[in-house]
N, C-alpha and C positions, 0 to 999 in steps of 0.2 A: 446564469450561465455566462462564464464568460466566452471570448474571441479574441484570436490571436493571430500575431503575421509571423510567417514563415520567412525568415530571411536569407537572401542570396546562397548561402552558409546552410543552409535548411534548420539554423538555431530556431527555438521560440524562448518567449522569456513567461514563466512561470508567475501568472498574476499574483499580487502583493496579499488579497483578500485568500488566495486558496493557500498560499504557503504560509502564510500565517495558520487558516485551520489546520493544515496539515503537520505544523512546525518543522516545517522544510528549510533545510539550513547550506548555506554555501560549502561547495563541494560534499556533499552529501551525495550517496550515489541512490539512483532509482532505476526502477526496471520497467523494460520497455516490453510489453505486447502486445502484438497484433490481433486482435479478435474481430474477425470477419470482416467489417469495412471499416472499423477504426483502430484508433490507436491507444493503449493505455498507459499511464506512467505507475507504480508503483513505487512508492520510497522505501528504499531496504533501512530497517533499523536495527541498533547493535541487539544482539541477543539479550545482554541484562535486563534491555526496556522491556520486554519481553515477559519478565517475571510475574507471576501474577495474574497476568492477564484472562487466565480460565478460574479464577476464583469464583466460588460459587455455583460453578458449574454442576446439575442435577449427574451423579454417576451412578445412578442406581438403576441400571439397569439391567434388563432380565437376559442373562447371557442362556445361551446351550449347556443342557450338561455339561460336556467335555470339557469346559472352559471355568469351571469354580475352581 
């Protein structure tokens, strides 16, 4: 875990070890929310990266009639 200083500015600067896992990249935007007494960042990524990503995903599931 890292720790961070809040500067005057209320900036923090994104540790080097988490933007690296995360491939966090200069001006890149991420999203901020509040969940109960913290704070979260979320990095938005373009849609293309996106592709793929439910591959192999099990869809076999048992729907309602109404729904075949």
């Amino acid at each position: 875990m890292e720790t961070v200083l809040v500067s005057p500015k209320f900036q923090v600067v994104i540790p080097r070890a988490v933007r690296e896992a995360l491939r966090i990249r200069p001006g890149q935007k991420v999203q901020v929310l509040q969940y109960e007494d913290r704070i979260e960042l979320i990095p938005l990524r373009p849609i293309h990266e996106m592709r793929g990503f439910l591959r192999g995903i099990d869809t076999t599931i048992e729907r309602e009639p109404d729904r075949v």
